[in-house]
N, C-alpha and C positions, 0 to 999 in steps of 0.2 A: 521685110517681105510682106505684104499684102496676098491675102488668100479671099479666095473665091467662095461664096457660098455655099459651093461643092466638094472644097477641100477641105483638110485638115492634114495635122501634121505632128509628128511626135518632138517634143523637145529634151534629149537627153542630156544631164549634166553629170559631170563626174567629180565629185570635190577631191579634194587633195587627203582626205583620208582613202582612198578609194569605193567610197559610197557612191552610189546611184540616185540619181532622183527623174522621174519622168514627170515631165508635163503635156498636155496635148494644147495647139492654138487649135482656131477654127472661123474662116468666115461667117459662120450661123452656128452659136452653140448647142440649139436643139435639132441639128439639119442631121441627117444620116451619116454624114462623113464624120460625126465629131463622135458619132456613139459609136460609130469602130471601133475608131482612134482609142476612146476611153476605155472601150474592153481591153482591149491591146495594151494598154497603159496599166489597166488592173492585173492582167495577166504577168505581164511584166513583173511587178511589185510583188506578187503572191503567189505566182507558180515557182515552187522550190525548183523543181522537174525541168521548165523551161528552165529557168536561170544557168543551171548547170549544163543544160545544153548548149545555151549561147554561148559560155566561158571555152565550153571543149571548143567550140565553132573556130571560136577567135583563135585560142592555145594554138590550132591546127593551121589556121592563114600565118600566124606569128612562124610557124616553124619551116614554113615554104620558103 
């Protein structure tokens, strides 16, 4: 996929231990859309708070 210099996009991987790793692409690494992305990406990584939000999130679609 090719991105625009006004996109950006997150890339999440799951390895087979169940670890997370996020990457962000970006048509223009210095462009605005990439420094979201990257908050987002750090947010990700190091909000404990989040983390355990998204997990309930999921837990709750899994149980639909």
């Amino acid at each position: 996929m090719e991105l625009k210099e006004n996109q950006a996009a997150l890339i999440l991987e799951v390895g087979e231990d169940g670890g997370v790793s996020v990457n962000v692409a970006s048509g223009n690494e210095n462009g605005p859309a990439s420094a979201i992305y990257e908050t987002i990406a750090v947010k990700l990584m190091q909000d404990e708070n989040f983390q355990v939000e998204i997990m309930n999130m999921i837990e709750m679609d899994e149980a639909e």
